[in-house]
CHARMM-style PDB file with segment names, atoms N, HN, CA, C and O in Angstrom:
ATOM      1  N   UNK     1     222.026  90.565  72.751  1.00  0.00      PROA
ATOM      2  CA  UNK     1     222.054  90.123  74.128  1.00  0.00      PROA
ATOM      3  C   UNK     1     221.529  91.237  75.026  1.00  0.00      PROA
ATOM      4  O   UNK     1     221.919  92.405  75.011  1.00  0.00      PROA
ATOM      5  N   UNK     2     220.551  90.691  75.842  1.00  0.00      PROA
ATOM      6  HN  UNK     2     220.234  89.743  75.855  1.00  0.00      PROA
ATOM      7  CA  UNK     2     220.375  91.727  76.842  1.00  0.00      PROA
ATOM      8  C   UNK     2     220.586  90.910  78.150  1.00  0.00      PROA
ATOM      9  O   UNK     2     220.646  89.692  78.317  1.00  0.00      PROA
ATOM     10  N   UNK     3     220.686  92.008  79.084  1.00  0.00      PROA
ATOM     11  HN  UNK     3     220.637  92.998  78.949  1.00  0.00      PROA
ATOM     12  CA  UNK     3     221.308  91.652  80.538  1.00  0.00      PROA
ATOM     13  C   UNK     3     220.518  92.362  81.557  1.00  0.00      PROA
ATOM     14  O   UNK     3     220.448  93.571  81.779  1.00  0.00      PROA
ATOM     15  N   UNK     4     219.856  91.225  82.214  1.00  0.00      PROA
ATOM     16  HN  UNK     4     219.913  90.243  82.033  1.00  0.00      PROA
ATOM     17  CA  UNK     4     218.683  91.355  83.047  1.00  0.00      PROA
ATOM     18  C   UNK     4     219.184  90.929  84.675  1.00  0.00      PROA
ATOM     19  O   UNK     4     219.300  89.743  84.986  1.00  0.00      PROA
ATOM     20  N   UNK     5     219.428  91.923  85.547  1.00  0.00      PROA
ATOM     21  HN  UNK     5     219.333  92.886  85.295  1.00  0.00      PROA
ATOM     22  CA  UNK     5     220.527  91.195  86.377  1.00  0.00      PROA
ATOM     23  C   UNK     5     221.569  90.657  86.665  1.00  0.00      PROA
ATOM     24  O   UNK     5     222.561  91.379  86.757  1.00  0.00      PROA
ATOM     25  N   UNK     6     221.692  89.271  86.895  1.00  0.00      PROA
ATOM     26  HN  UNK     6     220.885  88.685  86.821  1.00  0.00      PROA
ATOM     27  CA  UNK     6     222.963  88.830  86.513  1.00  0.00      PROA
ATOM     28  C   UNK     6     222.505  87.794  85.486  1.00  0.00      PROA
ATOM     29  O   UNK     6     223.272  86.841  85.351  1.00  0.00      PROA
ATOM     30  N   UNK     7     221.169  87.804  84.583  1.00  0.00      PROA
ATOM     31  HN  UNK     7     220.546  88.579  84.694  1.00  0.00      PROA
ATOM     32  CA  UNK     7     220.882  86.603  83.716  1.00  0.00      PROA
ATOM     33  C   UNK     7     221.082  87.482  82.743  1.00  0.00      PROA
ATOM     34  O   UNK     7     220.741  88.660  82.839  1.00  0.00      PROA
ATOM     35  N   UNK     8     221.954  86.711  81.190  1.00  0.00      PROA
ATOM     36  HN  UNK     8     222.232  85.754  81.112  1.00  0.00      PROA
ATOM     37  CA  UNK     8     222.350  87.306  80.117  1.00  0.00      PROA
ATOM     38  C   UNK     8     220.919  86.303  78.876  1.00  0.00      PROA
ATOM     39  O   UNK     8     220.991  85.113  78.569  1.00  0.00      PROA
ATOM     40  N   UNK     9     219.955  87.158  78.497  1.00  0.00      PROA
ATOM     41  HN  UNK     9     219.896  88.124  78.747  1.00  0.00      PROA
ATOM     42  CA  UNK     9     219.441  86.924  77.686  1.00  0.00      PROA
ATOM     43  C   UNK     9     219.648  87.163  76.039  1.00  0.00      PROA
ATOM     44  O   UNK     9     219.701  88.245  75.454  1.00  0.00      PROA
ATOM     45  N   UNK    10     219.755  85.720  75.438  1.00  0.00      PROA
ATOM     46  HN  UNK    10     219.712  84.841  75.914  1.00  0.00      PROA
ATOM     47  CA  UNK    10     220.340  85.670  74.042  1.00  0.00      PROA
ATOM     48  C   UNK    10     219.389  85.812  72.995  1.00  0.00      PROA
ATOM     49  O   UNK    10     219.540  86.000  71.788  1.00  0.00      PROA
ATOM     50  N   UNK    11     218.098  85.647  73.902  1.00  0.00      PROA
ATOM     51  HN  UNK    11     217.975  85.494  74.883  1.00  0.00      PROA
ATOM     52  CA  UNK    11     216.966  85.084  72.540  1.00  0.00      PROA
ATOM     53  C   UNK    11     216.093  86.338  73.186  1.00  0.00      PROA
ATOM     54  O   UNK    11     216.439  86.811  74.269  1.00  0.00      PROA
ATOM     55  N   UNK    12     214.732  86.946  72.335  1.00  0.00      PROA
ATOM     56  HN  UNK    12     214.452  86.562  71.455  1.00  0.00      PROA
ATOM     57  CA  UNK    12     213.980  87.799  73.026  1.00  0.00      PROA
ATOM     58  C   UNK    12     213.038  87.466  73.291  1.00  0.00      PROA
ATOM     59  O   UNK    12     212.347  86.777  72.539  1.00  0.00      PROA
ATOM     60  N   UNK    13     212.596  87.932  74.744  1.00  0.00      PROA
ATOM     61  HN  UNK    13     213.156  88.491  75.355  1.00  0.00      PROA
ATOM     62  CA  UNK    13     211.445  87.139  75.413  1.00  0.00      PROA
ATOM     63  C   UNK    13     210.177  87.003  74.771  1.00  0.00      PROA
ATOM     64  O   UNK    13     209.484  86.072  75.181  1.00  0.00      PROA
ATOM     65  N   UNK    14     209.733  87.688  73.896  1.00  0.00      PROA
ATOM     66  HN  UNK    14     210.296  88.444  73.562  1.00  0.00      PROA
ATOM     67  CA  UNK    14     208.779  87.561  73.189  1.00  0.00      PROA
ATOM     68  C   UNK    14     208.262  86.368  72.526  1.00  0.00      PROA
ATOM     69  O   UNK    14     207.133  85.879  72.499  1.00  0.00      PROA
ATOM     70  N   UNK    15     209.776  85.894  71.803  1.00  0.00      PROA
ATOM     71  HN  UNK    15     210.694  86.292  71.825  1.00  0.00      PROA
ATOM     72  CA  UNK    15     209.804  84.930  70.531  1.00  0.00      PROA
ATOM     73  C   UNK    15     209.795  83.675  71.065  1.00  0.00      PROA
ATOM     74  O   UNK    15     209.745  82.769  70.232  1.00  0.00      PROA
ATOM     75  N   UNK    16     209.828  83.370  72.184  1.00  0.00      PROA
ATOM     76  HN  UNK    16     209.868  84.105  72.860  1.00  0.00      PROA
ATOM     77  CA  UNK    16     210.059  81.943  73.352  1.00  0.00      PROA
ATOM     78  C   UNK    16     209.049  81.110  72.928  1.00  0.00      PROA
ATOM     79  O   UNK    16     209.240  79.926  72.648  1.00  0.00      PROA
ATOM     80  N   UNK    17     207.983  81.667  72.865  1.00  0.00      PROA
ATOM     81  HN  UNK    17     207.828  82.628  73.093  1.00  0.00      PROA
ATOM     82  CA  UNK    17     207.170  81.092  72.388  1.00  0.00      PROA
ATOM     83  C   UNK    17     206.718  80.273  70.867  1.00  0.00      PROA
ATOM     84  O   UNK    17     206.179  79.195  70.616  1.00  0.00      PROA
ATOM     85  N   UNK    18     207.147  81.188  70.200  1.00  0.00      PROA
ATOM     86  HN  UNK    18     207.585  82.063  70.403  1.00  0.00      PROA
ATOM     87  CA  UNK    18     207.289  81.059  68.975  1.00  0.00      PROA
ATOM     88  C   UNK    18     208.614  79.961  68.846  1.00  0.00      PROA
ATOM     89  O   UNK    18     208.161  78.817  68.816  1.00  0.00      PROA
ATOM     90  N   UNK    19     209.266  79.968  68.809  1.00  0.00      PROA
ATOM     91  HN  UNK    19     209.634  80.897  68.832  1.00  0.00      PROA
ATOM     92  CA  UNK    19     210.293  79.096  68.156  1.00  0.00      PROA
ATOM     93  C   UNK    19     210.224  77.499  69.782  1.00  0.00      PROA
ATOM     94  O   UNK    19     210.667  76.351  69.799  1.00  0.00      PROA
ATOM     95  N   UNK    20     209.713  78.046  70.469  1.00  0.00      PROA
ATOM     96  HN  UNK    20     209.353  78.979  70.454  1.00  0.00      PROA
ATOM     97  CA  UNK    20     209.537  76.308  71.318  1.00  0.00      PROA
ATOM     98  C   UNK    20     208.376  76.051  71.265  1.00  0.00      PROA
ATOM     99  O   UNK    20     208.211  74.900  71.668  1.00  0.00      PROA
ATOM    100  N   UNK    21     207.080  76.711  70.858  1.00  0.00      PROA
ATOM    101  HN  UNK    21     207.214  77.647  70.531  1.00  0.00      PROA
ATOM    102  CA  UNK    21     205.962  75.729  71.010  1.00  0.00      PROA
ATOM    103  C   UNK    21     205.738  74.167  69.949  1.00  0.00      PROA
ATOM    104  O   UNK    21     205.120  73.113  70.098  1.00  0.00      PROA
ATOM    105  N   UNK    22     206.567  74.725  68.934  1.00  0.00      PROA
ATOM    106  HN  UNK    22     207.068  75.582  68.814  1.00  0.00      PROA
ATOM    107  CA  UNK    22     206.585  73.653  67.518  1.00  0.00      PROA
ATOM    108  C   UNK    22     207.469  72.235  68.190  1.00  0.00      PROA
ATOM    109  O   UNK    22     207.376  71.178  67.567  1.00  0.00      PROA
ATOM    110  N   UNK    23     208.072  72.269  69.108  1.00  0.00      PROA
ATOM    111  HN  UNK    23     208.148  73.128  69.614  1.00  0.00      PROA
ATOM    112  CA  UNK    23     208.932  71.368  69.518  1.00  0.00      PROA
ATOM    113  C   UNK    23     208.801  71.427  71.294  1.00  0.00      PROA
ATOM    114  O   UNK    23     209.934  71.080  71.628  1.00  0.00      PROA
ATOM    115  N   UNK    24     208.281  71.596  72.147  1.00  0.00      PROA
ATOM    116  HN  UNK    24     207.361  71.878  71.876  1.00  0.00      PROA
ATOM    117  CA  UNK    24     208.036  71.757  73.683  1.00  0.00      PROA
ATOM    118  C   UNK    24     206.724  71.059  74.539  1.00  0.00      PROA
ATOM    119  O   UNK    24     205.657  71.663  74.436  1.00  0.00      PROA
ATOM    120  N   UNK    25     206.739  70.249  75.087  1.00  0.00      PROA
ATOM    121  HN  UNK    25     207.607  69.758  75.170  1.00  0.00      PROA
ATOM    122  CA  UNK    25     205.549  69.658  75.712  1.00  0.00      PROA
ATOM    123  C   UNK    25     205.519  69.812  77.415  1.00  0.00      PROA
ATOM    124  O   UNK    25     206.503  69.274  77.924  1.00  0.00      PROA
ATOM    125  N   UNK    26     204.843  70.266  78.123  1.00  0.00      PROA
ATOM    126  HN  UNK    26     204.044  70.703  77.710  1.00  0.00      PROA
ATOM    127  CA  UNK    26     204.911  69.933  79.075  1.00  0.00      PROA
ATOM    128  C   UNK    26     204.406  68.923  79.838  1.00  0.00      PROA
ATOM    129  O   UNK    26     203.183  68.878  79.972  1.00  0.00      PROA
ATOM    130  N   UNK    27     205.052  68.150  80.336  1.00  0.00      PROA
ATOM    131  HN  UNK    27     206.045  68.186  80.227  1.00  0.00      PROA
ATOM    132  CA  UNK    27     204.412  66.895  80.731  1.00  0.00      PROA
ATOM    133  C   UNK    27     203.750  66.696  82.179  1.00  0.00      PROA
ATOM    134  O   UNK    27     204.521  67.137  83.031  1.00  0.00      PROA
ATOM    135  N   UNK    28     202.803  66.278  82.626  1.00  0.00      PROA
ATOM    136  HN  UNK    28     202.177  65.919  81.934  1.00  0.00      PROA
ATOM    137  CA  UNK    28     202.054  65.986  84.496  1.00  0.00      PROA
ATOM    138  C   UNK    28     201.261  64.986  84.483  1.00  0.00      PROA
ATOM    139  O   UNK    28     200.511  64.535  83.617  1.00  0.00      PROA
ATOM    140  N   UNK    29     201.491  64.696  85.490  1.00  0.00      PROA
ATOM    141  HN  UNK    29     202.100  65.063  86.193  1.00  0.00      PROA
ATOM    142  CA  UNK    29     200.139  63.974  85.931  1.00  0.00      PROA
ATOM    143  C   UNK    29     199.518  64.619  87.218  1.00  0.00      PROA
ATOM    144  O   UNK    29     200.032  65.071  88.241  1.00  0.00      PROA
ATOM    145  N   UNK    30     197.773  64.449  86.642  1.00  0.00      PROA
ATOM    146  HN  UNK    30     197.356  64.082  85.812  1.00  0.00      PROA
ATOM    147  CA  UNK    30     197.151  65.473  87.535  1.00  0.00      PROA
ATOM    148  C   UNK    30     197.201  64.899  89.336  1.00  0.00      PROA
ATOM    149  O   UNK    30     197.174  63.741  89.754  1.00  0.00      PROA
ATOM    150  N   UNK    31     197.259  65.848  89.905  1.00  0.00      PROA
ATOM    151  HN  UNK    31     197.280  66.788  89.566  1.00  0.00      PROA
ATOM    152  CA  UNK    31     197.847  65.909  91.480  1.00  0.00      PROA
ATOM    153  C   UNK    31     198.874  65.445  91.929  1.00  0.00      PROA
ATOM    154  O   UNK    31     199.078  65.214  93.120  1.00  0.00      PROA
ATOM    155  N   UNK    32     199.894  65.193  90.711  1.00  0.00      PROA
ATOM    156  HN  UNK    32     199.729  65.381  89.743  1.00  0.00      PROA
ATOM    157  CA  UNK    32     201.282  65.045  91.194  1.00  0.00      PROA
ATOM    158  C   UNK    32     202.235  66.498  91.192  1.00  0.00      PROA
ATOM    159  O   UNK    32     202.249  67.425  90.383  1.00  0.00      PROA
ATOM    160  N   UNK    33     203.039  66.266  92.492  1.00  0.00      PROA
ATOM    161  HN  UNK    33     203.028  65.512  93.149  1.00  0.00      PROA
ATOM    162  CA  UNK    33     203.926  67.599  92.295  1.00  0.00      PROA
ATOM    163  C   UNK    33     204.870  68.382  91.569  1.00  0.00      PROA
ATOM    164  O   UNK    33     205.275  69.541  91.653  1.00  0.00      PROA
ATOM    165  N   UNK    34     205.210  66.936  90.475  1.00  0.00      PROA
ATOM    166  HN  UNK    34     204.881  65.994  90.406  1.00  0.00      PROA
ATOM    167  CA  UNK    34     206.135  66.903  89.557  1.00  0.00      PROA
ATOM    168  C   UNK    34     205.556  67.095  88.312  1.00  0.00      PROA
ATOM    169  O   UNK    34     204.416  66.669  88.131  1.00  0.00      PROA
ATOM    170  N   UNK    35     206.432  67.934  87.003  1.00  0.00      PROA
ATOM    171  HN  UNK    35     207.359  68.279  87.150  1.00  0.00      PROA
ATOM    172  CA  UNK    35     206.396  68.044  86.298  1.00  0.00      PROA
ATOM    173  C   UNK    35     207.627  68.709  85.054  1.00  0.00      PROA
ATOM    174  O   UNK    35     208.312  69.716  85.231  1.00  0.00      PROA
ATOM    175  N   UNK    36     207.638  67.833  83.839  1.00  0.00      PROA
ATOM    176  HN  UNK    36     207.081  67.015  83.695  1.00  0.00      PROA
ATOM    177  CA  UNK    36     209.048  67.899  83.182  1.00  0.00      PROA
ATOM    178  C   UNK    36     208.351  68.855  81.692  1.00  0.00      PROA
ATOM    179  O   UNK    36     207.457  68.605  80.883  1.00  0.00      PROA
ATOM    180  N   UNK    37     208.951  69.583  81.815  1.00  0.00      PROA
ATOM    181  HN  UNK    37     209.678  69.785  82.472  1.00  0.00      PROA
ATOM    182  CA  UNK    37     209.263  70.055  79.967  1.00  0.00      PROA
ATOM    183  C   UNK    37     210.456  69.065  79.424  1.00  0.00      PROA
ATOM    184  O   UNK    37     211.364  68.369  79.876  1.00  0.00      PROA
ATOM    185  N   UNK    38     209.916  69.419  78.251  1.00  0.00      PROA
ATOM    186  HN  UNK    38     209.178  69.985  77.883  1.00  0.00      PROA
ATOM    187  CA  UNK    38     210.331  68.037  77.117  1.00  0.00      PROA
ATOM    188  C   UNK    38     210.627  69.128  75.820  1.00  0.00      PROA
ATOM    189  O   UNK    38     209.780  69.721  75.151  1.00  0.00      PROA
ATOM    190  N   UNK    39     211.661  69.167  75.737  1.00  0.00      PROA
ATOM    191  HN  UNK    39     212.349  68.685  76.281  1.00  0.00      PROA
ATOM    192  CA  UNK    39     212.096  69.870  74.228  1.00  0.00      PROA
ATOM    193  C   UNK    39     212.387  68.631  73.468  1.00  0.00      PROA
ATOM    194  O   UNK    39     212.757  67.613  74.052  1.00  0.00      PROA
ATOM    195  N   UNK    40     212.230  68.685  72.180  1.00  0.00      PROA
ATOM    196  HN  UNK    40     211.929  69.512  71.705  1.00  0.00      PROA
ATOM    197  CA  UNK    40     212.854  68.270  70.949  1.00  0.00      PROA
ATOM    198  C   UNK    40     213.621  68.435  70.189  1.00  0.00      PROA
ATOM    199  O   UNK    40     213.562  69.523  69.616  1.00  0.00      PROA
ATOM    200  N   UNK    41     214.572  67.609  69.839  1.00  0.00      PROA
ATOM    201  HN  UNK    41     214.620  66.725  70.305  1.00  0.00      PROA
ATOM    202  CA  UNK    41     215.328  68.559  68.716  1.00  0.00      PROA
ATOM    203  C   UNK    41     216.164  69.858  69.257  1.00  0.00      PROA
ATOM    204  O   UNK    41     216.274  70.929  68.660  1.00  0.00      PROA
ATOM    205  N   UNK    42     216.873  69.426  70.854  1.00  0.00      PROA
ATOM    206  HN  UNK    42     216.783  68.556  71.339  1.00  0.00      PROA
ATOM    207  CA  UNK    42     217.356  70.618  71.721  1.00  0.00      PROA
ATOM    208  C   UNK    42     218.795  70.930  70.849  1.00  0.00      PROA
ATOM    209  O   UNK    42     219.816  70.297  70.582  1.00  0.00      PROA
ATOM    210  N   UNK    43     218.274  72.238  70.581  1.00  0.00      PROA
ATOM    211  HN  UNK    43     217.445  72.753  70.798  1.00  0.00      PROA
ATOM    212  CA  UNK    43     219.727  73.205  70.260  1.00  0.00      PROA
ATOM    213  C   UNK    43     220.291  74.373  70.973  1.00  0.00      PROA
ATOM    214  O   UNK    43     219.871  75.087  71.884  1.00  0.00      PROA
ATOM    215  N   UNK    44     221.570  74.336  70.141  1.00  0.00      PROA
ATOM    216  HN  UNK    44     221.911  73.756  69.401  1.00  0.00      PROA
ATOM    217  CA  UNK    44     222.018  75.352  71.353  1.00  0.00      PROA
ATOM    218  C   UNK    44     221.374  76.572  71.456  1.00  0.00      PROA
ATOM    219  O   UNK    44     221.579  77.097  72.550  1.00  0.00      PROA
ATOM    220  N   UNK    45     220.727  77.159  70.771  1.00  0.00      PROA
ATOM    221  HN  UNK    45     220.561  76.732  69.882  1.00  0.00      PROA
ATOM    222  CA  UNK    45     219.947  78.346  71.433  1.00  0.00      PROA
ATOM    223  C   UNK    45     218.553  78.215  72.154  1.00  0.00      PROA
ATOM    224  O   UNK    45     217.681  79.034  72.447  1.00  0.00      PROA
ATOM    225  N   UNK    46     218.702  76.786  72.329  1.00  0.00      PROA
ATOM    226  HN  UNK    46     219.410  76.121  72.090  1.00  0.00      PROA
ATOM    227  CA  UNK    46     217.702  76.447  73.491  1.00  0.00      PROA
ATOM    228  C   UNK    46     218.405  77.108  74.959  1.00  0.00      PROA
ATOM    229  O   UNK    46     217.702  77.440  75.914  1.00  0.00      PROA
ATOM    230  N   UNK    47     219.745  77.217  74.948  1.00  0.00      PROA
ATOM    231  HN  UNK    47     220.317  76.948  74.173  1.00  0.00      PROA
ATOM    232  CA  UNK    47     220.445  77.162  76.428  1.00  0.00      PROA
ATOM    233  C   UNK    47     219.722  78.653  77.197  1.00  0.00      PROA
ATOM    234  O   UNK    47     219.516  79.640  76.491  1.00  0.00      PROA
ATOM    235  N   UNK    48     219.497  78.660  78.190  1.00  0.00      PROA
ATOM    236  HN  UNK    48     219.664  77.858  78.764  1.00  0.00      PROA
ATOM    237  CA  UNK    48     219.302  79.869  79.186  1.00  0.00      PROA
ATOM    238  C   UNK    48     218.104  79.572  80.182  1.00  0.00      PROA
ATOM    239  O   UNK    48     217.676  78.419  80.204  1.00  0.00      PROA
ATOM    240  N   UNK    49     217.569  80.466  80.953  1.00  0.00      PROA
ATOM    241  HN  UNK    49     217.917  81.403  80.935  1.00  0.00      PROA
ATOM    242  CA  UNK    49     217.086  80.364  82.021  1.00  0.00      PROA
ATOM    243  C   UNK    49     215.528  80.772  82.127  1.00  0.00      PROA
ATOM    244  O   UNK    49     215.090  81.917  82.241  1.00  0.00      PROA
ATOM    245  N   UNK    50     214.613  79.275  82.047  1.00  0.00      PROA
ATOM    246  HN  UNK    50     214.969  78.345  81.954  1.00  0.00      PROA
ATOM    247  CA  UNK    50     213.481  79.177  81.873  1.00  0.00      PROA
ATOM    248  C   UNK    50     212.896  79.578  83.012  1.00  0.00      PROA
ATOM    249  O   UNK    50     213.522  79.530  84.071  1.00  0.00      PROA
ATOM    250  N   UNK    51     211.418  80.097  82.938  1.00  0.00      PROA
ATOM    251  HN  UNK    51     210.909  80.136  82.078  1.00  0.00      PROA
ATOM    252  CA  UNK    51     210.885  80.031  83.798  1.00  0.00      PROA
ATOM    253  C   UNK    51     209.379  79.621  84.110  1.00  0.00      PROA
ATOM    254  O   UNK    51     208.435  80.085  83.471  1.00  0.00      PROA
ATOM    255  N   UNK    52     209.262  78.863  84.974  1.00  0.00      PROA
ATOM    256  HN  UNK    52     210.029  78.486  85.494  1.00  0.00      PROA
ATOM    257  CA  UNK    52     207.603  78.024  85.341  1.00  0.00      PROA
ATOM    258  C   UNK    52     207.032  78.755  86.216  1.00  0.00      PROA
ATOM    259  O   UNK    52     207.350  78.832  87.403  1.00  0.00      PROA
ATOM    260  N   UNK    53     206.079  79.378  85.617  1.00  0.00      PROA
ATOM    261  HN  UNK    53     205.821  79.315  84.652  1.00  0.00      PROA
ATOM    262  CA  UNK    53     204.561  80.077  86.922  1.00  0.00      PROA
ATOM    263  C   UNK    53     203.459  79.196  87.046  1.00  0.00      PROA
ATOM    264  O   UNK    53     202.574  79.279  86.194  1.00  0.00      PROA
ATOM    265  N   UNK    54     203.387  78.607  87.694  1.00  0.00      PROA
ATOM    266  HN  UNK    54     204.105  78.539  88.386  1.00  0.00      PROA
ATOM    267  CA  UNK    54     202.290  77.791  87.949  1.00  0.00      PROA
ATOM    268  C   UNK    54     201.066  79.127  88.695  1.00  0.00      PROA
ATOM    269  O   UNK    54     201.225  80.041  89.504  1.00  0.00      PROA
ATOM    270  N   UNK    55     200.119  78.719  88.069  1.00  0.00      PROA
ATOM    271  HN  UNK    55     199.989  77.977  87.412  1.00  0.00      PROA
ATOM    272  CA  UNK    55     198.424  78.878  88.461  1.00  0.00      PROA
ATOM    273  C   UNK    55     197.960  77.829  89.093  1.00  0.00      PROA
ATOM    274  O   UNK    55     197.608  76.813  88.494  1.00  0.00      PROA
ATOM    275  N   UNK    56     197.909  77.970  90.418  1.00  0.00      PROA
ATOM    276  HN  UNK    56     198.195  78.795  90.905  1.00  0.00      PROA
ATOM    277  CA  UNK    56     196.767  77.104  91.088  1.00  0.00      PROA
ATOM    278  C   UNK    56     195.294  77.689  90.730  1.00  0.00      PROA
ATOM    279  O   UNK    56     194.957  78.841  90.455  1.00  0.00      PROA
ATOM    280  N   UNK    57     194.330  76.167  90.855  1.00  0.00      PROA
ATOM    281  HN  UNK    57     194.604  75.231  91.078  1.00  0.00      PROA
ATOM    282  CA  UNK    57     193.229  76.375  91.061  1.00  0.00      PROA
ATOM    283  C   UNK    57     192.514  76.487  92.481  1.00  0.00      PROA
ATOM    284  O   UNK    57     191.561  77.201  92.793  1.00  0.00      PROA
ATOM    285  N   UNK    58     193.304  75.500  93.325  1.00  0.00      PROA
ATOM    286  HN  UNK    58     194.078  74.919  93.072  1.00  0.00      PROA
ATOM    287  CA  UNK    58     192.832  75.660  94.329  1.00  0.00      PROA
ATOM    288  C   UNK    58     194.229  75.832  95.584  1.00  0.00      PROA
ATOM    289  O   UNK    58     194.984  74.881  95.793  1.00  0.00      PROA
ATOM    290  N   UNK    59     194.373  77.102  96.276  1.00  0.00      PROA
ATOM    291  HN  UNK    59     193.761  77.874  96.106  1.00  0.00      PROA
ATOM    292  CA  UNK    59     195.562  77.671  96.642  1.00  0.00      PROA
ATOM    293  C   UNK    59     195.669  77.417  97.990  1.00  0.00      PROA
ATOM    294  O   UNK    59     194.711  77.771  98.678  1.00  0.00      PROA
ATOM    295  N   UNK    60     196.940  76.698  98.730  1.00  0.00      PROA
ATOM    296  HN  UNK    60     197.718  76.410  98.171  1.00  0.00      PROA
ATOM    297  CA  UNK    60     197.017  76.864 100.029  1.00  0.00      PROA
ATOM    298  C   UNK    60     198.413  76.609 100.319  1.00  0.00      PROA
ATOM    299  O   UNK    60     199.129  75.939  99.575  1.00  0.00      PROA
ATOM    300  N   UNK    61     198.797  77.141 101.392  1.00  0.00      PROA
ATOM    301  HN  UNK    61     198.215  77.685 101.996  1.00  0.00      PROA
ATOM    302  CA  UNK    61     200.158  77.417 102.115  1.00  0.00      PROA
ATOM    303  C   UNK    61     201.458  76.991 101.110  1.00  0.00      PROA
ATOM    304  O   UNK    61     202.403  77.710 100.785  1.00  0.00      PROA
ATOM    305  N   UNK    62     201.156  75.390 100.673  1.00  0.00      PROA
ATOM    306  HN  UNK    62     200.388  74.805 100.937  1.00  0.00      PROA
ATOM    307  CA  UNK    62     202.635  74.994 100.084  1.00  0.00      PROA
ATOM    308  C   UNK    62     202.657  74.936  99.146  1.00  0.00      PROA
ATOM    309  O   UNK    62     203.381  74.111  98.589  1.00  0.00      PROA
ATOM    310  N   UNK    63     201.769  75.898  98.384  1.00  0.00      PROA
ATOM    311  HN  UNK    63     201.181  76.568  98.837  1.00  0.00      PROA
ATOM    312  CA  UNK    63     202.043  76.207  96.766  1.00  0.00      PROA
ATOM    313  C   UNK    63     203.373  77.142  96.497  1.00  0.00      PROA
ATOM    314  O   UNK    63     203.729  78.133  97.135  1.00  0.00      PROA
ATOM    315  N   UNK    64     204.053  76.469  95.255  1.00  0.00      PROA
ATOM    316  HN  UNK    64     203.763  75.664  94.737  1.00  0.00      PROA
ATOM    317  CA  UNK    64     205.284  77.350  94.989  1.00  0.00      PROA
ATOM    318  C   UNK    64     204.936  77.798  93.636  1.00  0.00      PROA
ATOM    319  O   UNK    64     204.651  76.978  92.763  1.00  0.00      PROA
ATOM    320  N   UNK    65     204.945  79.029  93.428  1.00  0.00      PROA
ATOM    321  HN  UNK    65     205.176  79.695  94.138  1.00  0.00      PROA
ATOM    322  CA  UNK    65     204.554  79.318  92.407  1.00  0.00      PROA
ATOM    323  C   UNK    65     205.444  79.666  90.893  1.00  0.00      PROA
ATOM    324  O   UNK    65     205.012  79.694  89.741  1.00  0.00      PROA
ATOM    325  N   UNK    66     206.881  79.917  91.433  1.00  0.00      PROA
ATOM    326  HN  UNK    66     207.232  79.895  92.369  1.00  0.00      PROA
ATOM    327  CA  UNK    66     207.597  79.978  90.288  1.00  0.00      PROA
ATOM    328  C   UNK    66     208.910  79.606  90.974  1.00  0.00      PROA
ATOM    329  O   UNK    66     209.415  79.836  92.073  1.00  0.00      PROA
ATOM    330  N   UNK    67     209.272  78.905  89.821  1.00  0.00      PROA
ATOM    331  HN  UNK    67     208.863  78.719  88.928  1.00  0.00      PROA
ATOM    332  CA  UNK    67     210.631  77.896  89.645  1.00  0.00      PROA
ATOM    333  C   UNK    67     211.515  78.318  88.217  1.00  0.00      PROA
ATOM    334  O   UNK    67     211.221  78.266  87.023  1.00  0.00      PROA
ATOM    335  N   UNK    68     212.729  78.757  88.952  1.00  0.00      PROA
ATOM    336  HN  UNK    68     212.968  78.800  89.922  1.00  0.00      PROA
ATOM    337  CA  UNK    68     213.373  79.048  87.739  1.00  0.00      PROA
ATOM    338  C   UNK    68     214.750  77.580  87.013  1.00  0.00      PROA
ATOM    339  O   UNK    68     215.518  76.934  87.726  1.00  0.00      PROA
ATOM    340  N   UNK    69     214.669  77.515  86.074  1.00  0.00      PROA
ATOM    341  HN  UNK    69     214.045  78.039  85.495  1.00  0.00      PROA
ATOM    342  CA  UNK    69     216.170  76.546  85.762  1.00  0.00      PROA
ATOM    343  C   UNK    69     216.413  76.813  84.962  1.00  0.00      PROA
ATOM    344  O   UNK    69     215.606  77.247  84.140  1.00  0.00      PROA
ATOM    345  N   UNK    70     218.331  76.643  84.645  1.00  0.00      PROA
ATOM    346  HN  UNK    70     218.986  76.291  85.313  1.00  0.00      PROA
ATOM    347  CA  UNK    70     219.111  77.176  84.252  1.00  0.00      PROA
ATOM    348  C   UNK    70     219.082  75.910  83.114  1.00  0.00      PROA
ATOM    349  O   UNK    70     218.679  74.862  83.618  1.00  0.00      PROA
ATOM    350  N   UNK    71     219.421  75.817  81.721  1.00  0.00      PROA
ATOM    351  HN  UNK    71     219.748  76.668  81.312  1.00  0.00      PROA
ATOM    352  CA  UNK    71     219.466  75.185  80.781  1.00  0.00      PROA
ATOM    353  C   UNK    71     220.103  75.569  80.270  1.00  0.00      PROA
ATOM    354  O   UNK    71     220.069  76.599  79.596  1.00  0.00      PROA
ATOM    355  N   UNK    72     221.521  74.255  80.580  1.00  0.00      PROA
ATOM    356  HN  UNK    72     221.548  73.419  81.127  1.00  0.00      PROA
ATOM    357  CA  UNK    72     222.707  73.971  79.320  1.00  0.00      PROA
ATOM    358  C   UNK    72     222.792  73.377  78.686  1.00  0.00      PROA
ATOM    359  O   UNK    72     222.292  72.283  78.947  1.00  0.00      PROA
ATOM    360  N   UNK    73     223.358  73.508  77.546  1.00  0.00      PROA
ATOM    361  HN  UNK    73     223.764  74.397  77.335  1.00  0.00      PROA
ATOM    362  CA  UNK    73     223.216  72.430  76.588  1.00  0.00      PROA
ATOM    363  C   UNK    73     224.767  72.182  76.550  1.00  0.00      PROA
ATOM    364  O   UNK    73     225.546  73.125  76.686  1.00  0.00      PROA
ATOM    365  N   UNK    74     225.284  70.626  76.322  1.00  0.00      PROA
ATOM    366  HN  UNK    74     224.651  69.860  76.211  1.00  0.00      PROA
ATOM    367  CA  UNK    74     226.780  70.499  76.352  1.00  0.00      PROA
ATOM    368  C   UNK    74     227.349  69.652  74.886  1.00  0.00      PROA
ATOM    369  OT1 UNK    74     228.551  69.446  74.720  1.00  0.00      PROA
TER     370      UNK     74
END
């Protein structure tokens, strides 16, 4: 476990990739504002606190560029 603030990281940031790309989709439709990740097969060491950086292509005022959420699994 490492402790990054007040977020307690269980898994290492490195490997995020590795163990969710085999099972993780992100889902959009183009010029909508919305968009869902989709795990599979969610386990509990899926639980902790993801984070989305969006890259615009084309950038103005009400772009948000990172969104964090907290993921529990119950």
């Amino acid at each position: 476990m490492k402790i990054v603030g007040n977020v307690r990281l269980y898994w290492p940031i490195l490997n995020i990739r590795t163990f969710l790309c085999s099972r993780a989709v992100l889902e959009y439709l183009q010029d909508s504002p919305e968009a869902y990740l989709v795990i599979e097969k969610v386990d509990l060491k899926d639980e902790g606190l993801y984070k989305c950086d969006v890259t615009y292509v084309n950038i103005h005022d009400d772009c948000k560029g990172v969104n964090f959420i907290n993921f529990t699994t119950l």
